[in-house]
C-alpha positions in Angstrom: 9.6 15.6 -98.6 9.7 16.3 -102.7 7.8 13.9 -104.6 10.5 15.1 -107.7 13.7 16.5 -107.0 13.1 19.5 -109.1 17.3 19.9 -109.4 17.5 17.0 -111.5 15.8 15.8 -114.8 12.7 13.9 -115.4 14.5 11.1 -116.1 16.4 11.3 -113.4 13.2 11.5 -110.9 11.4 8.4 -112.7 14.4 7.0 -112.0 14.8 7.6 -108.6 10.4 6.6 -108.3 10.9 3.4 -110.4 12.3 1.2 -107.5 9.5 2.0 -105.0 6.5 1.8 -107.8 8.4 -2.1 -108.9 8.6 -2.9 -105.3 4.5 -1.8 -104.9 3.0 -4.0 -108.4 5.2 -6.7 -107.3 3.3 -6.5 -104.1 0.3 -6.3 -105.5 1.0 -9.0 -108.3 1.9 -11.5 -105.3 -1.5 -11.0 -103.7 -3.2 -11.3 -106.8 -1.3 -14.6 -107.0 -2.4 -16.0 -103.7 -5.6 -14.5 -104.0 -5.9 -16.7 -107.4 -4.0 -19.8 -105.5 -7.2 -19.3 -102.7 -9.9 -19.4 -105.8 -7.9 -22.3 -107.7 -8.3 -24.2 -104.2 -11.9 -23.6 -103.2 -13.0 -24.3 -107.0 -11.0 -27.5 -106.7 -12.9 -28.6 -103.5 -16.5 -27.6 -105.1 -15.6 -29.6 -108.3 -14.5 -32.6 -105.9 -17.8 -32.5 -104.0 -19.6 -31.9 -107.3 -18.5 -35.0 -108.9 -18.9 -36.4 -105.6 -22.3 -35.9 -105.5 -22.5 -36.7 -109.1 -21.2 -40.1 -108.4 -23.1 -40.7 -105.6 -26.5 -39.7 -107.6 -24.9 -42.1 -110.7 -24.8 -44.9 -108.3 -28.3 -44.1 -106.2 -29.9 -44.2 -110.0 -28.2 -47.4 -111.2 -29.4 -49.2 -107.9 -32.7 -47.6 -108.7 -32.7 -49.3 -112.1 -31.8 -52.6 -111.6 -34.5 -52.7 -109.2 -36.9 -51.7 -111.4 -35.5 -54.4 -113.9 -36.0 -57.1 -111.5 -39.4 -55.9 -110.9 -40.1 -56.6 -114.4 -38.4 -59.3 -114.9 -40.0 -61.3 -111.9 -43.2 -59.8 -112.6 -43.2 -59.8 -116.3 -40.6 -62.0 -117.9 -41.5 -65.0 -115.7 -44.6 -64.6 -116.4 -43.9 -65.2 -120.6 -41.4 -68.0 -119.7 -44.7 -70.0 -117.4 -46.4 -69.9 -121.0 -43.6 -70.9 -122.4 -43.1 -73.6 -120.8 -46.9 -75.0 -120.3 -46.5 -74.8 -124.0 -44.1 -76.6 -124.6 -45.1 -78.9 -121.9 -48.4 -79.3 -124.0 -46.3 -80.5 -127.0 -44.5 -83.1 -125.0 -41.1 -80.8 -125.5 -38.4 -80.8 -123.1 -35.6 -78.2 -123.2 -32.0 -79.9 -125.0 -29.8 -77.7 -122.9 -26.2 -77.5 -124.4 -23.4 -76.5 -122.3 -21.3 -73.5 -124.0 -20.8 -69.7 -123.4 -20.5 -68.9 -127.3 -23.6 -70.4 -128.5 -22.4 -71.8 -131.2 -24.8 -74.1 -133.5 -21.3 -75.9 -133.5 -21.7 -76.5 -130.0 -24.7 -78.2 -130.5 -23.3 -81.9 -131.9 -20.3 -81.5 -129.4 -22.5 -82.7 -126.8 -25.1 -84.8 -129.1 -25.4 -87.1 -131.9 -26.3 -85.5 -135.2 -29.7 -87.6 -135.4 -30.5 -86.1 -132.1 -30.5 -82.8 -133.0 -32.1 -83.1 -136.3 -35.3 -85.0 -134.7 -35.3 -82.3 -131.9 -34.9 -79.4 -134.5 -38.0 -81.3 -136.7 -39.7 -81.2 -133.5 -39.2 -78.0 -132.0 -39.5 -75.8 -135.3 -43.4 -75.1 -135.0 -42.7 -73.7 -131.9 -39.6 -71.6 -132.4 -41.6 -68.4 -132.9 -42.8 -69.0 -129.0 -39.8 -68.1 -127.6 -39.2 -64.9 -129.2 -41.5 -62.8 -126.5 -39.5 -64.3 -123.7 -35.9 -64.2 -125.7 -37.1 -60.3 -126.9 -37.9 -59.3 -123.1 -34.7 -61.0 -121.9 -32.8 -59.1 -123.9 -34.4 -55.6 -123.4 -33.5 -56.4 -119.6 -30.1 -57.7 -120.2 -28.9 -54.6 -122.2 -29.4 -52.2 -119.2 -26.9 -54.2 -117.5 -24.5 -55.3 -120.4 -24.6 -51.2 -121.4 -23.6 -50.3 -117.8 -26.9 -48.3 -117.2 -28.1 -50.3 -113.9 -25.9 -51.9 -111.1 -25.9 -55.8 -112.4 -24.5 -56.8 -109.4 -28.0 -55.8 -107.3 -29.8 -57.6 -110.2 -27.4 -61.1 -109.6 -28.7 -61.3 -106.4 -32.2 -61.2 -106.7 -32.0 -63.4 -110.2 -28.8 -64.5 -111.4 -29.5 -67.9 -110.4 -33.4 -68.3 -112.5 -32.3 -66.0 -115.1 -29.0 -68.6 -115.6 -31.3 -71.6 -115.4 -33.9 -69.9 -118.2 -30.7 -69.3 -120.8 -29.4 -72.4 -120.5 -32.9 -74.0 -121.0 -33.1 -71.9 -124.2 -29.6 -72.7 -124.8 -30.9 -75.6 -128.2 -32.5 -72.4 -129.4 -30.2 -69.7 -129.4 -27.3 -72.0 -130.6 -29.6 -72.4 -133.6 -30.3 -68.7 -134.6 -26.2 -68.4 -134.2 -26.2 -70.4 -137.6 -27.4 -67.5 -139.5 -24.9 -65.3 -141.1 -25.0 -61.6 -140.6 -26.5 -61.2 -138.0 -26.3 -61.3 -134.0 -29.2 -62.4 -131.7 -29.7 -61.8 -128.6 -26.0 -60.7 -127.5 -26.7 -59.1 -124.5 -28.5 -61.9 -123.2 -25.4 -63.9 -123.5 -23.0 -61.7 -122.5 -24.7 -61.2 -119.2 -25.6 -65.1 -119.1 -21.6 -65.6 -119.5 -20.8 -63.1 -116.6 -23.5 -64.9 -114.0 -22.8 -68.2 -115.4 -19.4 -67.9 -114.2 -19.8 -66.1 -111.0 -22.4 -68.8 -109.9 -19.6 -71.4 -110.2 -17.0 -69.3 -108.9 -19.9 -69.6 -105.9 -20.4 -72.9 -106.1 -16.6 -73.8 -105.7 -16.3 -71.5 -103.4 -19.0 -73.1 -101.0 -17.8 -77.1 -101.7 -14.2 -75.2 -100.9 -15.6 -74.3 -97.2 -17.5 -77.7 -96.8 -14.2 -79.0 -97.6 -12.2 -77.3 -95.1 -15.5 -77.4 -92.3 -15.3 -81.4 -92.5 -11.2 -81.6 -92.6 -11.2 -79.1 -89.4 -13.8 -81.5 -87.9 -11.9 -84.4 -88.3 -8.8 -82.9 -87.2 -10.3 -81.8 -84.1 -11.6 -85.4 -84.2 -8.4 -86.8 -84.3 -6.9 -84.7 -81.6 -10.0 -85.7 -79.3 -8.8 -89.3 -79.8 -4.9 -88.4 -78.9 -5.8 -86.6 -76.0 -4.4 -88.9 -73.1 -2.9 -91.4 -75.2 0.4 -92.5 -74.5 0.9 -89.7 -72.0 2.4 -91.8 -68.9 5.7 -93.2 -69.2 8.1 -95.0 -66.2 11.1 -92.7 -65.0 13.8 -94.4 -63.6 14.8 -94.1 -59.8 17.5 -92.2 -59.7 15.8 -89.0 -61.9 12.7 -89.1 -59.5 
């Protein structure tokens, strides 16, 4: 068989070729396609599993980190807050805790009378440059948290509850450096003290909730104890026995 029928014209012969060479690059366009379909899919799996991984690595480190911050802050902080406190203990000082989640020097004669705060304030003053080494290293540990670099919820655990209890002993003191304009103190500290504050009584609630329910299911069961063989025998009449 002829290639070219050599009794018609070039033309004629491409022609005559043009259908079979169509039918072969559309062949071979369509298995280009699927071959490309094929790569799309295995480079869609790798990226899954990469990010995957990459996740999973994220989330090892994070863990890894707010471990490390509680090392430091059980081993270090606490140790700044025991001086502290002797300090303060030394100078006959107890902590004016205010109630509040802004930290507001407003907050401050919500909850106390105005001569109250200024004898406290008078009193305290000599000693406001001692808490800045425990405020300063709360801070640093509250803004890996607040910045989403460690897993706060590991931290909560271990010390949610003490760190809570510190801030809201150091409450007087951080209501007071909110009174000065242009600038913000110690803002991670309370926006991690306002997240744990408020999970702790979610907790709290939460466990008076199940007490709650524990001491009504007790004295239901009670109750049905007591009805058990109460009233249960009756007469029936002659004819219906």
């Amino acid at each position: 068989m002829k290639l070219f029928d050599e009794t018609k014209s070039i033309l004629e012969n491409l022609y005559l070729l043009s259908g079979p060479i169509i039918a072969l690059l559309g062949l071979f366009i369509f298995k280009q396609i699927k071959l490309a379909k094929g790569q799309l899919t295995i480079a869609k799996g790798q990226l899954e599993e990469a990010q995957k991984q990459l996740l999973i690595s994220s989330k090892r480190d994070s863990i890894k980190l707010a471990a490390e911050q509680v090392h430091y802050y059980l081993n270090t902080i606490v140790g700044f807050q025991d001086v502290l406190n002797d300090q303060l203990k030394e100078a006959d000082i107890n902590p004016l805790k205010i109630t509040t989640y802004e930290f507001n020097y407003k907050d401050i004669f919500k909850q106390y009378d105005a001569q109250v705060v200024r004898n406290y304030h008078e009193k305290l003053s000599p000693h406001l440059v001692k808490y800045l080494k425990v405020l300063n290293s709360m801070e640093t540990f509250s803004t890996y948290f607040i910045q989403e670099v460690a897993d706060e919820n590991v931290a909560f655990e271990a010390v949610g509850a003490t760190f809570c209890y510190s801030v809201n002993n150091y409450s007087f003191v951080l209501c007071i450096l909110s009174k000065l304009e242009h600038e913000t103190f110690f803002c991670n500290t309370i926006k991690l003290y306002n997240i744990w504050s408020k999970r702790l009584e979610k907790k709290g609630i939460q466990y008076k909730k199940q007490n709650l329910e524990k001491e009504f299911t007790d004295k239901i069961n009670k109750i049905n104890e007591e009805l058990k063989n109460k009233g249960d025998e009756s007469i029936i009449p002659l004819g219906s026995k």
